[in-house]
C-alpha positions as CSV (number, residue, x, y, z in Angstrom):
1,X,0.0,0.0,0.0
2,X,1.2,3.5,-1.0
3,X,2.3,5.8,2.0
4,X,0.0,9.0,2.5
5,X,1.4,12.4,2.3
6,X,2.5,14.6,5.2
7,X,-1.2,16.6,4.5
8,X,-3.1,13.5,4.1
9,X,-1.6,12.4,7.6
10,X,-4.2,14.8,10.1
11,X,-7.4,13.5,8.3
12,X,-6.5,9.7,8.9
13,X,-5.3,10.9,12.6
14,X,-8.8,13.0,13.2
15,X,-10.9,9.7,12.6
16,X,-8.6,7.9,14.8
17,X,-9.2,10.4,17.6
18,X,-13.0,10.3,16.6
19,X,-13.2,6.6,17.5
20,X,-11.2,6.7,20.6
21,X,-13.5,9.4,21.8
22,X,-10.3,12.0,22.2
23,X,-11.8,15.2,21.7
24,X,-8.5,17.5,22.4
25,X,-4.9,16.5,21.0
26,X,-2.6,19.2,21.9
27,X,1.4,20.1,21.6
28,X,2.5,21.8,24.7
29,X,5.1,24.6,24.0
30,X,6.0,27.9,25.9
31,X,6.7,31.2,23.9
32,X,10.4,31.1,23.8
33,X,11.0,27.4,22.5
34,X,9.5,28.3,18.9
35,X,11.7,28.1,16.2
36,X,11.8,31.5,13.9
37,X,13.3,32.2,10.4
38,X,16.1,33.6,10.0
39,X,15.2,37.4,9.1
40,X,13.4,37.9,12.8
41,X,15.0,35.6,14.7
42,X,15.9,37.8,18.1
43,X,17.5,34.8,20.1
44,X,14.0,34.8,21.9
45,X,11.3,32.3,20.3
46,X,7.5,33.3,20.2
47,X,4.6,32.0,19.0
48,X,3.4,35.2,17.1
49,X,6.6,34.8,14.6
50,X,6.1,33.9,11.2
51,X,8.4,30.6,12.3
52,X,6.2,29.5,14.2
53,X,3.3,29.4,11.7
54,X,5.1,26.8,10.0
55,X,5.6,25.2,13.1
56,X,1.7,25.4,13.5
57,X,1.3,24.2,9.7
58,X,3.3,21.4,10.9
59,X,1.6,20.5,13.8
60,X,-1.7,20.6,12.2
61,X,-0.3,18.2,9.7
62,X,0.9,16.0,11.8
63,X,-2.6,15.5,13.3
64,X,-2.7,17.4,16.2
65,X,-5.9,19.7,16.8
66,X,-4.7,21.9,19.7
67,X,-1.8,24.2,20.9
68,X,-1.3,24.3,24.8
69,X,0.9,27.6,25.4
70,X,2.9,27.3,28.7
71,X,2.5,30.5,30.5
72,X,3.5,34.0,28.9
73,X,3.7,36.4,31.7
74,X,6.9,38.6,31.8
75,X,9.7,36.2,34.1
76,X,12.7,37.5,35.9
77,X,15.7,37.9,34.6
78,X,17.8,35.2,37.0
79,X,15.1,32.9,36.3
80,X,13.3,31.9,33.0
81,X,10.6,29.4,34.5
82,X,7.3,30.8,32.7
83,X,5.5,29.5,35.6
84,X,7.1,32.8,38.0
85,X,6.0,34.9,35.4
86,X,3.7,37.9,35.4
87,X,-0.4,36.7,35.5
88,X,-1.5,39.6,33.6
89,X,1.2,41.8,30.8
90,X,2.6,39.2,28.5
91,X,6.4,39.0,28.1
92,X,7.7,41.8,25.3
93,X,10.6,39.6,24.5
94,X,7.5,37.5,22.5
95,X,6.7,40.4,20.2
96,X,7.3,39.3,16.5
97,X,9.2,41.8,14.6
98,X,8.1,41.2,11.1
99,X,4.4,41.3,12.3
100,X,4.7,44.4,14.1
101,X,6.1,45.5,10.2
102,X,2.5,44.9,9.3
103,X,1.5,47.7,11.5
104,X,-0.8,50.5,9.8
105,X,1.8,53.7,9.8
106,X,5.0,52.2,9.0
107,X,6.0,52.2,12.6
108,X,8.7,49.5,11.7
109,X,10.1,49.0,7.8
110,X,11.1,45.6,7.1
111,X,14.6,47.0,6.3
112,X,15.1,48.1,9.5
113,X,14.5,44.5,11.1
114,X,16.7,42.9,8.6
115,X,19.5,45.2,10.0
116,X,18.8,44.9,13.4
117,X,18.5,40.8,13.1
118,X,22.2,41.0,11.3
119,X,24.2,42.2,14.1
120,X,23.1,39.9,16.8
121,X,23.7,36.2,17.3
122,X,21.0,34.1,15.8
123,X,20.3,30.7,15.4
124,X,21.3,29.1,18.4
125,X,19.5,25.9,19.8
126,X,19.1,27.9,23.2
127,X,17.1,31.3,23.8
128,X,19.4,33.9,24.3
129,X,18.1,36.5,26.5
130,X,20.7,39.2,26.7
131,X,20.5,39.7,23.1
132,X,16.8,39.3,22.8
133,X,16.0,41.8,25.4
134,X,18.9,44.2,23.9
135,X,16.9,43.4,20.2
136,X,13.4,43.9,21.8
137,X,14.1,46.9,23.5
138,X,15.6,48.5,20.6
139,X,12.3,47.8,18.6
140,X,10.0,48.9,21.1
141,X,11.7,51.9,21.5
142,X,11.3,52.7,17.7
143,X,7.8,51.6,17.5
144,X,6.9,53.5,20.9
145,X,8.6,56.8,19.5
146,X,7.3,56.5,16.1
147,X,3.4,55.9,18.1
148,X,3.9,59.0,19.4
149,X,4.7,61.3,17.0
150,X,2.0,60.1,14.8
151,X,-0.6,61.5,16.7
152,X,-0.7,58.7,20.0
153,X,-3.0,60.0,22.2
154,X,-3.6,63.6,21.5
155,X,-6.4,65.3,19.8
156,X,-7.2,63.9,15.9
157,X,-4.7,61.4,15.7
158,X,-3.1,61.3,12.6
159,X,-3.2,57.0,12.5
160,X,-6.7,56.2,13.7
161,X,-6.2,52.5,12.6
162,X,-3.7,52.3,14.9
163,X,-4.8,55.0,17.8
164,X,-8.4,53.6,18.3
165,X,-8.0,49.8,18.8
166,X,-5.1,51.3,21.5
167,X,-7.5,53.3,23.3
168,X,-10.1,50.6,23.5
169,X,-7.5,48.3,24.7
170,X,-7.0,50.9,27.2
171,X,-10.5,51.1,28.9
172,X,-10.9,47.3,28.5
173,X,-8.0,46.5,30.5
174,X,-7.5,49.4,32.7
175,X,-7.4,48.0,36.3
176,X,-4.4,45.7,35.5
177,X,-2.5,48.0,33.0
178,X,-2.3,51.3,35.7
179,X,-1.1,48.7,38.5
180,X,1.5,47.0,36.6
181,X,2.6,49.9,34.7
182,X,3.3,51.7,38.4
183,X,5.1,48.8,39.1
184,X,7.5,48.6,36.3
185,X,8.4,52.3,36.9
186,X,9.1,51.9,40.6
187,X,11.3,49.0,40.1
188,X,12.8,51.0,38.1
189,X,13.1,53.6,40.5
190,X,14.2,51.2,43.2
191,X,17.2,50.1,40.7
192,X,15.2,47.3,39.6
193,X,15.0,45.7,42.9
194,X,11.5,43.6,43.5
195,X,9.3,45.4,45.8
196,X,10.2,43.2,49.2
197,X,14.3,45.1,48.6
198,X,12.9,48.6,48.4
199,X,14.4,50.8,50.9
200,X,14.2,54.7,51.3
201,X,12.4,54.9,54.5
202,X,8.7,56.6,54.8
203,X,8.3,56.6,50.9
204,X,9.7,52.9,50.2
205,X,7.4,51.7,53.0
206,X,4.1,53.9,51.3
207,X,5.6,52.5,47.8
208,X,5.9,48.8,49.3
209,X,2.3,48.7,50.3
210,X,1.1,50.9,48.1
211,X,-2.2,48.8,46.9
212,X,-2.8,47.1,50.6
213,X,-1.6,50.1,52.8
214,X,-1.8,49.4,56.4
215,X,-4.2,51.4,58.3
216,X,-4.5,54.9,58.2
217,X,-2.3,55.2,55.7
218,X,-4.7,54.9,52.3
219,X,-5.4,58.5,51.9
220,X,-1.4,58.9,51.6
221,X,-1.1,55.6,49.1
222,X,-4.4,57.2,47.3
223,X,-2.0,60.2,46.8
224,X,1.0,58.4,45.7
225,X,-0.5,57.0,42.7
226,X,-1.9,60.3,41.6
227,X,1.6,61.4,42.0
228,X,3.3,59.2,40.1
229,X,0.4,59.2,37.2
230,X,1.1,62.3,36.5
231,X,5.1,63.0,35.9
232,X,5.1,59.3,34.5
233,X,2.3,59.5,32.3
234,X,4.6,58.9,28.9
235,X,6.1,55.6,30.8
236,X,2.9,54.2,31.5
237,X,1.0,54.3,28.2
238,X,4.5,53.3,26.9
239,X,4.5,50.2,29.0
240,X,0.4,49.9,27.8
241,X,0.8,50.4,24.2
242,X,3.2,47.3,23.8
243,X,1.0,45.5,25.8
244,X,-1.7,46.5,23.0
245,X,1.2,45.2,20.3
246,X,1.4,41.9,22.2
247,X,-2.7,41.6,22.5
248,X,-3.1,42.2,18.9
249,X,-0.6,39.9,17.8
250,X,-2.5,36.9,20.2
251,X,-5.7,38.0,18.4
252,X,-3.6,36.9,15.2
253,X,-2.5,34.2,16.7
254,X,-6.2,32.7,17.2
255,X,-6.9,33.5,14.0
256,X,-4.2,31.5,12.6
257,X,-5.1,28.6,15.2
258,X,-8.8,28.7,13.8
259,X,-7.8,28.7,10.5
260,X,-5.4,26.0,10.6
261,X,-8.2,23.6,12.9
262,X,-6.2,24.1,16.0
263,X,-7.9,25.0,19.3
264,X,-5.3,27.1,21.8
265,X,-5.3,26.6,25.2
266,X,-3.4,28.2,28.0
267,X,-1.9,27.6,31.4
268,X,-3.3,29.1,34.6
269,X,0.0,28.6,36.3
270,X,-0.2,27.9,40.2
271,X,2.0,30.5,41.8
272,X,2.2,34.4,41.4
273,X,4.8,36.4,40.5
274,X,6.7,39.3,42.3
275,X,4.6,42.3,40.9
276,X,1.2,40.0,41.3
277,X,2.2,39.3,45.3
278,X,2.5,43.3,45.5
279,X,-1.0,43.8,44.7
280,X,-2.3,41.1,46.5
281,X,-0.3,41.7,50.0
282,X,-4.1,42.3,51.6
283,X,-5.3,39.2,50.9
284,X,-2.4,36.7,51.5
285,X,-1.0,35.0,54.3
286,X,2.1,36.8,56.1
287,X,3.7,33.4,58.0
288,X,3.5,30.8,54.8
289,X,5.1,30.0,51.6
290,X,3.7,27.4,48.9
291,X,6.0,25.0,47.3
292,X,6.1,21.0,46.6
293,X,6.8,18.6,49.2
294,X,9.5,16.2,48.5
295,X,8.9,13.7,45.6
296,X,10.7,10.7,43.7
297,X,11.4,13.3,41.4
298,X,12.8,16.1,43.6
299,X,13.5,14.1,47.2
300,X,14.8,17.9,48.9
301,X,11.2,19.2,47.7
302,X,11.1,22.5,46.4
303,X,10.3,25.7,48.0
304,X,8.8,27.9,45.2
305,X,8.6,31.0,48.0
306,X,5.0,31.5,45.8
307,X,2.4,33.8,48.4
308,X,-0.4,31.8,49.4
309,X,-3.9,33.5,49.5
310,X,-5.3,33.4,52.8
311,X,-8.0,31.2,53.1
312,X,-10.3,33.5,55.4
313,X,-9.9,35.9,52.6
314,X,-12.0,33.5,50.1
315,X,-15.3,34.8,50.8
316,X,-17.0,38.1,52.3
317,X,-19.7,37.4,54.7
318,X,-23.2,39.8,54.4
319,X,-25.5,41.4,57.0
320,X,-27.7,38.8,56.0
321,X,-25.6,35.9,56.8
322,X,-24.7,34.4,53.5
323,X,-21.4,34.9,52.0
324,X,-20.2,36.9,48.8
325,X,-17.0,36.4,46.9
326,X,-14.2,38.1,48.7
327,X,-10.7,39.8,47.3
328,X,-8.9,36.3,46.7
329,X,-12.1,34.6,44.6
330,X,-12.7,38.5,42.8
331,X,-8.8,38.2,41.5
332,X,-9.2,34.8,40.6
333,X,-12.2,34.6,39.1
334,X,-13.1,38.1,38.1
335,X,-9.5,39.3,37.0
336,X,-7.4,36.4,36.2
337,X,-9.2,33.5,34.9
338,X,-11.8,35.9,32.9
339,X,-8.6,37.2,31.2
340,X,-7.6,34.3,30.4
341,X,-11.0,32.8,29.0
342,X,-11.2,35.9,26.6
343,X,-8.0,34.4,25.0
344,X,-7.9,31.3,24.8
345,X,-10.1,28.6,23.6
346,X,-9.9,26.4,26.6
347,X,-7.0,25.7,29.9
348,X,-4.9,23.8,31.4
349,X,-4.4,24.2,35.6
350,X,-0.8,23.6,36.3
351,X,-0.3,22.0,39.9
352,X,-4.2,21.9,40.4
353,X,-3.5,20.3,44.1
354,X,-2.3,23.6,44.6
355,X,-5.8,25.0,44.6
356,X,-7.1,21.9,46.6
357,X,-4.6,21.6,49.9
358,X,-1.4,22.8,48.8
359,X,1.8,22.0,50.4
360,X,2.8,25.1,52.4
361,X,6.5,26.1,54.6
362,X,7.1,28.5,57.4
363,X,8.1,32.0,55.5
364,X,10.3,33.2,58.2
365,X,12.5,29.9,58.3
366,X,15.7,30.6,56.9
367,X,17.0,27.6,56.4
368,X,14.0,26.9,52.8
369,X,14.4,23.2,51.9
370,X,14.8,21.4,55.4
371,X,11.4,24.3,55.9
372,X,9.6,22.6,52.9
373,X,10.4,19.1,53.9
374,X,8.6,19.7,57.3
375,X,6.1,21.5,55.9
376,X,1.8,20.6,55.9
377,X,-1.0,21.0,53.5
378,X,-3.0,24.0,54.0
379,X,-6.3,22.7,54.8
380,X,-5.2,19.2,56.0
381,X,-3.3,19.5,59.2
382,X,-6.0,19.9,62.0
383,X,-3.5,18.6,64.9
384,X,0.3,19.1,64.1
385,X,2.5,20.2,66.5
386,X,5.1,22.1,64.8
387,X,2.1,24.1,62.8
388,X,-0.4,24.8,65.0
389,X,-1.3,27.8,62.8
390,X,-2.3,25.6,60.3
391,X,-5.7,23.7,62.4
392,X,-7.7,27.0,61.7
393,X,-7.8,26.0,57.8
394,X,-8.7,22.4,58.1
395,X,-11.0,20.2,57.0
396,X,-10.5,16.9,58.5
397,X,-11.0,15.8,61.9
398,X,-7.5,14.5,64.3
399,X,-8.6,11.4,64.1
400,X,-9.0,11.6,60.5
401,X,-5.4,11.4,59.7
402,X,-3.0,9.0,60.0
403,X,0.1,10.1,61.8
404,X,2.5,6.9,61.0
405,X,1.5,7.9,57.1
406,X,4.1,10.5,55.7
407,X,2.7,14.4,55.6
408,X,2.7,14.4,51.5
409,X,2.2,10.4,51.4
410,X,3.9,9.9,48.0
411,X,5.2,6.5,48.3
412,X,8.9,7.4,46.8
413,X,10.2,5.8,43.6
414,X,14.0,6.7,43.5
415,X,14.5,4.3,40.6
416,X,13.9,1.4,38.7
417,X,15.9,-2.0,38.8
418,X,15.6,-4.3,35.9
419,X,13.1,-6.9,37.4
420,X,10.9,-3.6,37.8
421,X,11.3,-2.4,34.0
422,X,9.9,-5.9,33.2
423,X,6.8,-5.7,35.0
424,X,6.8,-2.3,33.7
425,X,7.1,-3.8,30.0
426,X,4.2,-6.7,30.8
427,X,1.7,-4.0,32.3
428,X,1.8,-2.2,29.1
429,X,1.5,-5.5,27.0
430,X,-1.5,-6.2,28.4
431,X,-2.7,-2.9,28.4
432,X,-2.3,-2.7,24.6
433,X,-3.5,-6.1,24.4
434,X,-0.2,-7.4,22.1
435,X,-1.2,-11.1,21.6
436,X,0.3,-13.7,23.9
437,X,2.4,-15.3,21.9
438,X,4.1,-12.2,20.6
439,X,4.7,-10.5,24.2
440,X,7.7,-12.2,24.8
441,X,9.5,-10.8,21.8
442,X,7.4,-7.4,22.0
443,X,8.7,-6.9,25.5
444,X,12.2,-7.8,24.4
445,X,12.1,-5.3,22.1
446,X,10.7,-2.4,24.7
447,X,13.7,-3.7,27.4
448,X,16.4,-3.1,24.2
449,X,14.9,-0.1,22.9
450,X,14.3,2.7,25.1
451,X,12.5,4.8,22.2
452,X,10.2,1.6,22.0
453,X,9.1,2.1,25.4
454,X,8.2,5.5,25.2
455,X,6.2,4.8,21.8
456,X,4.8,2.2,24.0
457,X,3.7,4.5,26.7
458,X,2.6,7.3,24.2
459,X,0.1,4.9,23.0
460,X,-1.0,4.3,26.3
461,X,-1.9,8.0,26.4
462,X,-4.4,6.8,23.9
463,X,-6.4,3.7,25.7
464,X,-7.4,5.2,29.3
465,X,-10.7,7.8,29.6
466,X,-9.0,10.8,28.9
467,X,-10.7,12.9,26.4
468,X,-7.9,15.2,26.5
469,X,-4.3,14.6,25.8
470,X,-1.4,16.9,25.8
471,X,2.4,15.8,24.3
472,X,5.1,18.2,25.0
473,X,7.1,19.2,22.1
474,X,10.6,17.7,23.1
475,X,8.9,14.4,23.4
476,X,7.4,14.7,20.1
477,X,10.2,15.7,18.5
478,X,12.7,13.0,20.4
479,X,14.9,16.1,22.0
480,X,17.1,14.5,24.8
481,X,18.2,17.8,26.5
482,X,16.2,18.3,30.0
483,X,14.1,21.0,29.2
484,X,13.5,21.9,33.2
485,X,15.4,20.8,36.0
486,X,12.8,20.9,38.8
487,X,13.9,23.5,41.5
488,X,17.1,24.6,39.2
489,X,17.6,28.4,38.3
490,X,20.8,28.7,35.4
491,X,20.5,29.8,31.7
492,X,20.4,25.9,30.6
493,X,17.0,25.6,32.2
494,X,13.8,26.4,30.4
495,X,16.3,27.6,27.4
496,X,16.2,24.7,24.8
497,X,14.5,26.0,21.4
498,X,13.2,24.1,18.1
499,X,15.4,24.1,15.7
500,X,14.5,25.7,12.0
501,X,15.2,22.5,10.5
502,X,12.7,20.5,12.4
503,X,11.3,18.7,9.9
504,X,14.3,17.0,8.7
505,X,15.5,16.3,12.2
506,X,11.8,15.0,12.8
507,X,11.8,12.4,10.1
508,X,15.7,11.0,10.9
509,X,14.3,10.7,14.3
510,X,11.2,9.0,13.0
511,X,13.3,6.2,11.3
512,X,15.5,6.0,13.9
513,X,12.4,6.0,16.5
514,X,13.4,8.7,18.5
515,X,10.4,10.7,18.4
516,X,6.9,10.0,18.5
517,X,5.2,8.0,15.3
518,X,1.2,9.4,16.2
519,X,-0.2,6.8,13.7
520,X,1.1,3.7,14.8
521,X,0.1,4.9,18.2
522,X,-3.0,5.5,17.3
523,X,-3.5,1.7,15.3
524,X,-2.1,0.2,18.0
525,X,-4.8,1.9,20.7
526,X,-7.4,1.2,17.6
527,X,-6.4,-2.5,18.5
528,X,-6.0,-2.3,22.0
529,X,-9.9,-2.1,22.0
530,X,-10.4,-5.6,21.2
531,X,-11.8,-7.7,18.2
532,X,-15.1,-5.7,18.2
533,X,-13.4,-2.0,18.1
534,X,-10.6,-3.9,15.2
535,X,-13.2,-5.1,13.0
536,X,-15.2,-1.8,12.6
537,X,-12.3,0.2,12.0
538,X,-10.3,-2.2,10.2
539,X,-9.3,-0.2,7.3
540,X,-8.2,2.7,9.5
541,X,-5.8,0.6,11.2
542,X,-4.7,-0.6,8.1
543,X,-3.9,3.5,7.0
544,X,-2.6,4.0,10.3
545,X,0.0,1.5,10.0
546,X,1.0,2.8,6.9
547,X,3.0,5.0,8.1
């Protein structure tokens, strides 16, 4: 039988899905790990680049019918983890610099990028953020300056194509904008400090509280703001209009997506960034941290130092005696997750335990990871000794909990000996249902072949009650290189990008199997359902397997 061609590949993979009753097949990716061409590659990857819609075209054709974005919130410079980023202003170090060329106004010729693009280093297999932010910030800086003297904000603007949508984008996100925009030009003020290092006595204390001033103090903070409104107005609808850029080039983005049959989802990450933790000071707790109690994969645990929101702060009650949504369910719901449901098509919760009974640590311990090791879940420690702070929150009775059990109870894997692998090897023959008398060469192969085994577990993605299934792109891809050392902080974490020749390097990896094959996969779940399920779809097995 003839093969089918790369485009033929997603209808063939779409039926597939149909009859496993998979309704969302996404590629998980964060911004910076897309691959770019060469004439706007800033050593930063993003998903608004015209790069990555190949990439997309790509995906789609491979069968996929989602994109799940990793967080895009701006992240500090020592550390890259999208999950500390900002909730609210996306990073500027995504903006694509050939779309923003498309801009009505001319606020960026092509020519200019090319020139830009030429003197940096490009092309590396890692994001590069020195040179990105030195790349963005010479763009914005243009584009910002050029806004400006086409008419920006004042009276008949000379580029209303360009002036309007701004403005509207304005109004609509007003609340966030003002806050974060104060926030960058404090910092900045401050030396570009975070807000728990500024120093400068009355002021810095006003300026460190300045959204949850203490009492008697809010007339002064009320003041404060006006104050720096006013001298700092350019900064601030500076900061906003590149927020606009990156909004309008999302808005692209999910046009794109739609037109290509992808859905895009996004990630409601668990923790809050610095600036995020300075507006919500009121409603958090001052004594804990969250973080992740220790694990086979981390055995230390990690402390994350994220704010945790204080659980009395949930809800409001009334003169009536019912309760209303208080400040910590009005940010979640109202500001962050409505945000994020206007762009996206659907989301993924990152850590959701973390919004259940999260794993929390004394904040005024200095020593952090013997403090997250001893530490408790929030709302399930109603009688320990060492945090009696903690009974207030729960839910369970004493004599609910076992005591001998360990506080996170996570049975610890450290490894894997080779009698383990094997029962490892049967579990999944039988959970494929590979015919008895082919198992013992079938399981053979998976102990010889470690890309086996993980084709092997891909297609057990495929055969449980999930209706939604998410592959990141490194396994997809075959990429080797740890992508994120939990609890590490360096420039080789979170830093590895695609490649421009991805497609090339995807099929040598296909015949060497050192990526993931998606139809034989999905033919091999297809027969996993038993005679019944590989009699009626017989013939899409059979195209499956051609592959």
């Amino acid at each position: 039988m003839q093969k089918h061609s790369e485009g033929q590949q997603a209808r063939v993979v779409a039926a597939a899905l149909k009859a496993l009753g998979i309704d969302n097949f996404l590629l998980g990716i964060q911004d910076a790990a897309f691959p770019a061409l060469p004439e706007e590659d800033t050593g930063c990857g993003s998903p608004y680049s015209d790069g990555a819609a190949g990439f997309l075209e790509f995906v789609r054709a491979l069968g996929f019918n989602g994109l799940q974005l990793g967080p895009q919130g701006i992240t500090a410079r020592a550390d890259a983890s999208p999950y500390d980023g900002t909730l609210f202003p996306r990073n500027p170090l995504s903006l694509a610099p050939l779309r923003l060329s498309r801009l009505p106004g001319n606020l960026l010729p092509p020519g200019e990028i090319t020139a830009l693009v030429n003197r940096g280093p490009i092309g590396t297999a890692r994001v590069d953020v020195a040179s990105a932010a030195r790349y963005i910030r010479t763009i914005t800086d243009l584009v910002r300056g050029r806004f400006r003297r086409l008419g920006g904000l004042q009276k008949g603007p000379v580029e209303p194509r360009l002036v309007r949508p701004y403005l509207a984008f304005r109004r609509r996100n007003a609340a966030w904008l003002e806050r974060d925009g104060l926030y960058e030009i404090l910092k900045a003020g401050y030396g570009g400090k975070n807000w728990q290092e500024w120093d400068g006595g009355a002021q810095a204390r006003l300026d460190r509280t300045l959204f949850a001033p203490p009492a008697g103090t809010g007339q002064a903070a009320q003041k404060r703001i006006g104050e720096l409104s006013g001298p700092h107005r350019a900064a601030l609808e500076d900061y906003c209009f590149i927020q606009y850029l990156l909004a309008g080039q999302h808005d692209e983005l999910r046009s794109l997506c739609e037109n290509l049959g992808l859905k895009l989802f996004g990630d409601c990450q668990i923790g809050l960034s610095d600036r995020d933790a300075w507006y919500a000071q009121g409603f958090l707790l001052d004594d804990y941290l969250m973080g992740a109690p220790p694990s086979r994969t981390n055995s230390e645990g990690q402390p994350w130092n994220y704010p945790v929101f204080d659980p009395r702060r949930y809800y409001l009650a009334t003169p009536a005696g019912t309760r209303r949504p208080g400040p910590v369910l009005r940010f979640l719901r109202g500001e962050r997750v409505d945000k994020l449901f206007t762009e996206y098509d659907g989301l993924r919760i990152d850590h959701p335990h973390g919004l259940i009974c999260l794993w929390v640590y004394r904040a005024a311990d200095q020593d952090r990871i013997q403090a997250v090791r001893t530490g408790a879940r929030l709302f399930a420690s109603p009688n320990l000794a060492d945090h009696p702070g903690l009974a207030k929150f729960a839910i369970p009775r004493p004599e609910q909990i076992d005591l001998e059990a360990a506080r996170y109870d996570d049975n610890w894997v450290r490894g894997l000996d080779p009698e383990q692998v094997c029962r490892q090897a049967a579990y999944l023959a039988e959970r494929l249902a590979i015919p008895e008398r082919a198992r013992p060469i079938w399981t053979e192969d998976l102990l010889a072949d470690p890309g086996a085994l993980a084709q092997a577990k891909f297609t057990d993605l495929f055969v449980g009650p999930g209706r939604n299934i998410m592959v990141f792109f490194t396994d997809l891809l075959g990429i080797e290189e740890v992508y994120n050392r939990p609890g590490a902080v360096g420039p080789d974490n979170w830093s590895l990008r695609i490649e421009p020749d991805y497609r090339r390097t995807y099929r040598e990896r296909s015949a060497r199997r050192r990526d993931l094959n998606i139809p034989k996969a999905l033919a091999l779940a297809l027969r996993a359902g038993g005679p019944a399920c590989r009699d009626q779809h017989r013939d899409l097995i059979d195209d499956l397997e051609n592959y």
